[in-house]
C-alpha atoms as an extended CHARMM CRD file, in Angstrom:
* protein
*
        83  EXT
         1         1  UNK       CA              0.0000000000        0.0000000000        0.0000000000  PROA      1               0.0000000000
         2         2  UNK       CA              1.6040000000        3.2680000000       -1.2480000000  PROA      2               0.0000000000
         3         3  UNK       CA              0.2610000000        6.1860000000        0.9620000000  PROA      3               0.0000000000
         4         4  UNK       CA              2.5160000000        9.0980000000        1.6040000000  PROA      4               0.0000000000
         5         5  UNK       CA              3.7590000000        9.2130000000       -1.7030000000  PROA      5               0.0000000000
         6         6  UNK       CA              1.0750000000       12.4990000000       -2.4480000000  PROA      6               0.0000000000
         7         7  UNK       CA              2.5880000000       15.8600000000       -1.9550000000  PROA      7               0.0000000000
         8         8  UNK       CA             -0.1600000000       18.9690000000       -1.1910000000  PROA      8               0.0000000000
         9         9  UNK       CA              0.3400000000       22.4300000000       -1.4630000000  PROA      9               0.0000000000
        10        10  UNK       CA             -2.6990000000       24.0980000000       -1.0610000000  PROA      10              0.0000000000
        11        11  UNK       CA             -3.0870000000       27.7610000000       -0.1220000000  PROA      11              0.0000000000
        12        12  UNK       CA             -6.2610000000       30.3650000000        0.3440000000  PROA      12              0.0000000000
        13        13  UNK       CA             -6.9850000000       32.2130000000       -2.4960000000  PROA      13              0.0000000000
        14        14  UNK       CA             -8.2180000000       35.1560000000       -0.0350000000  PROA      14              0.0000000000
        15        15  UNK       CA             -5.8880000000       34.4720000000        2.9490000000  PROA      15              0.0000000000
        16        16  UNK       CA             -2.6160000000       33.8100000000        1.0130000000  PROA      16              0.0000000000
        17        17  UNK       CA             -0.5500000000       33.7690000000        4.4290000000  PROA      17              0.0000000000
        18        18  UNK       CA             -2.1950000000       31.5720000000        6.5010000000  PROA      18              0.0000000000
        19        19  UNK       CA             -0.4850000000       28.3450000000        7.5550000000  PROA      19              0.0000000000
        20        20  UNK       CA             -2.6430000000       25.7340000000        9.8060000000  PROA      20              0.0000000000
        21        21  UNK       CA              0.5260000000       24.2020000000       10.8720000000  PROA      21              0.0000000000
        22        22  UNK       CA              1.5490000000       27.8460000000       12.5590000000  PROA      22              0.0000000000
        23        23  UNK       CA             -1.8560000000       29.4470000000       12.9210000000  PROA      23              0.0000000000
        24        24  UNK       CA             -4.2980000000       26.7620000000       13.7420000000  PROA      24              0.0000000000
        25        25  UNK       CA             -7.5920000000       26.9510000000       13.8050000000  PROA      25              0.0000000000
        26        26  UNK       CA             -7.5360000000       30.3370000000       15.8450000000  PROA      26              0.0000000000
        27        27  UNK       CA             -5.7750000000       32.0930000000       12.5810000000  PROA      27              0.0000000000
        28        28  UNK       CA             -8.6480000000       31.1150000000       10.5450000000  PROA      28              0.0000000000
        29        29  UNK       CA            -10.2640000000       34.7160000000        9.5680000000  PROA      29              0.0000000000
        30        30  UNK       CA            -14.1300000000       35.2490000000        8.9200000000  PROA      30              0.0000000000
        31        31  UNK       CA            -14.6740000000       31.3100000000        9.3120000000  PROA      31              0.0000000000
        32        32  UNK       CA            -13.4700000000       30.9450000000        5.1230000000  PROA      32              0.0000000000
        33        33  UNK       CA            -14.2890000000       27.7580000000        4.4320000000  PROA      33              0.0000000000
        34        34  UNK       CA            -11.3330000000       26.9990000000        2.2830000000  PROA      34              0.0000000000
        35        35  UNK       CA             -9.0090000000       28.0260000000        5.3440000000  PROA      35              0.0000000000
        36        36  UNK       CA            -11.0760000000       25.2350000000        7.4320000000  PROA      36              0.0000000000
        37        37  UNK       CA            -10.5510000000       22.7720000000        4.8250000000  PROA      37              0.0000000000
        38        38  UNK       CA             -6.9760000000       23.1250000000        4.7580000000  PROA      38              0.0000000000
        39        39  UNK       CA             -6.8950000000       23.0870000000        8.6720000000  PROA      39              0.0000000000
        40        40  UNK       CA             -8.8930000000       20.0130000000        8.6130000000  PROA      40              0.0000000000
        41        41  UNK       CA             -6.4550000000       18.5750000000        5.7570000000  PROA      41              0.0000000000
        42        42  UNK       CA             -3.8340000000       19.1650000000        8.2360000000  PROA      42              0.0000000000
        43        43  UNK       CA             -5.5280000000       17.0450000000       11.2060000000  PROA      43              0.0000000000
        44        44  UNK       CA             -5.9770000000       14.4270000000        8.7350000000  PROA      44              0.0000000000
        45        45  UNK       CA             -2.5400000000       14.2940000000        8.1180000000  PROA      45              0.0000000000
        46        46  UNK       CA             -1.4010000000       14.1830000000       11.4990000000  PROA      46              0.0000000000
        47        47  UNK       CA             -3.8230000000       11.7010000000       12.6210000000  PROA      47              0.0000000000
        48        48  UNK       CA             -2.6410000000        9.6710000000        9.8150000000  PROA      48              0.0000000000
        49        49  UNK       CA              0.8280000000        9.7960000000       10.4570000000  PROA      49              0.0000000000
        50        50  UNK       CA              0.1840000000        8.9940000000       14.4240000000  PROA      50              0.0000000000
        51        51  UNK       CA             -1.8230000000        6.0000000000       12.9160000000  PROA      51              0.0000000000
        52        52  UNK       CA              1.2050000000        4.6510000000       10.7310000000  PROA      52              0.0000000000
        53        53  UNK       CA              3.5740000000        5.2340000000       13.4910000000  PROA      53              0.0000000000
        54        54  UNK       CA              1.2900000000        3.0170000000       15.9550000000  PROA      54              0.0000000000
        55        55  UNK       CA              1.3420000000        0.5300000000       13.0730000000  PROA      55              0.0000000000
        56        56  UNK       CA              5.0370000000       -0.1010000000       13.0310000000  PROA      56              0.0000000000
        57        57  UNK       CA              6.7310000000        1.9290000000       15.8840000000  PROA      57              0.0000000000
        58        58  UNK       CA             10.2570000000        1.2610000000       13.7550000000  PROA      58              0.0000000000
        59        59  UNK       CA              9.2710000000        3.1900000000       10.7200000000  PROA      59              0.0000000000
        60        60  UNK       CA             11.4570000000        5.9410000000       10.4320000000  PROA      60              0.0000000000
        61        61  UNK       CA              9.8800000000        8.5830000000        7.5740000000  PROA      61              0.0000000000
        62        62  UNK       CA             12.3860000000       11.3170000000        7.7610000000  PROA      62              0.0000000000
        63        63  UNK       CA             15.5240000000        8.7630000000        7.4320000000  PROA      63              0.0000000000
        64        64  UNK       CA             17.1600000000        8.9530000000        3.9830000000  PROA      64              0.0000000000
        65        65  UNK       CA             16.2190000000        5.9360000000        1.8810000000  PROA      65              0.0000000000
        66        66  UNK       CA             19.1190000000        3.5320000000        1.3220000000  PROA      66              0.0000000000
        67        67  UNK       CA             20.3500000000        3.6900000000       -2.3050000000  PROA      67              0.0000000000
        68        68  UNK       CA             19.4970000000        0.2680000000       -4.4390000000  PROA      68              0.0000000000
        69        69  UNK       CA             22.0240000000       -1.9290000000       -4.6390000000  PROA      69              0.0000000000
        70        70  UNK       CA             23.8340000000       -2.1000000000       -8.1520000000  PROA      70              0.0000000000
        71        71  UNK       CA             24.2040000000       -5.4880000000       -9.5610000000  PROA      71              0.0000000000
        72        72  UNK       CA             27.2130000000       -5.8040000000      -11.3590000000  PROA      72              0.0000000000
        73        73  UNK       CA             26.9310000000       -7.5260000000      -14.7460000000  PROA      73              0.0000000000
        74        74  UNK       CA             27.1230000000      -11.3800000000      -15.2080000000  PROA      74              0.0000000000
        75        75  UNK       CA             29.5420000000      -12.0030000000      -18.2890000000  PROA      75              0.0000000000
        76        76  UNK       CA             27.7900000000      -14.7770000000      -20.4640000000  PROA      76              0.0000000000
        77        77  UNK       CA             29.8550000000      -17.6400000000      -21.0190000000  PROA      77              0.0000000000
        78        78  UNK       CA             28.4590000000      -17.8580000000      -24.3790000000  PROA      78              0.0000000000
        79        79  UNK       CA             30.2700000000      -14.9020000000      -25.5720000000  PROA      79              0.0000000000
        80        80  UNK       CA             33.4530000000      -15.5860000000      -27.2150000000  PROA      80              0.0000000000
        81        81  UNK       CA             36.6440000000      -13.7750000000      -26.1740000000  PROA      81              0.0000000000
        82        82  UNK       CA             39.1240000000      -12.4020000000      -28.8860000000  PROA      82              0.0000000000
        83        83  UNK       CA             42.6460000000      -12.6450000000      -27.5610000000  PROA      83              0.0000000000
């Protein structure tokens, strides 16, 4: 299963500068809807990520992934050598 694999970057048309992971739900101006939904996104996204780490307490997200291994080619013995 391939979850966090989604990048959002969502802003407020009207309030440009607001930020739920700074402002919260107190920054939200006028009740805007679209500044609730992104607060709400937000939640959801912590709530997930508290749910994945209760899953498997080991998984480390912000570790660098290991680089694949490179297989080194296998010469056929087939092939013919010159000299």
């Amino acid at each position: 299963m391939k979850i966090r694999a989604r990048k959002f970057d969502g802003r407020c048309g009207r309030h440009k500068r607001y930020n739920p992971a700074v402002d919260g739900r107190g920054g939200i101006r006028g009740a805007c809807a679209r500044c609730t939904l992104l607060c709400e996104i937000w939640e959801a996204s912590l709530k997930l990520n508290q749910l994945i780490r209760r899953f498997d307490p080991q998984f480390d997200d912000l570790a660098p992934r290991a680089a694949p291994e490179k297989l080194e080619p296998v010469e056929d013995p087939r092939q013919l050598r010159l000299i």
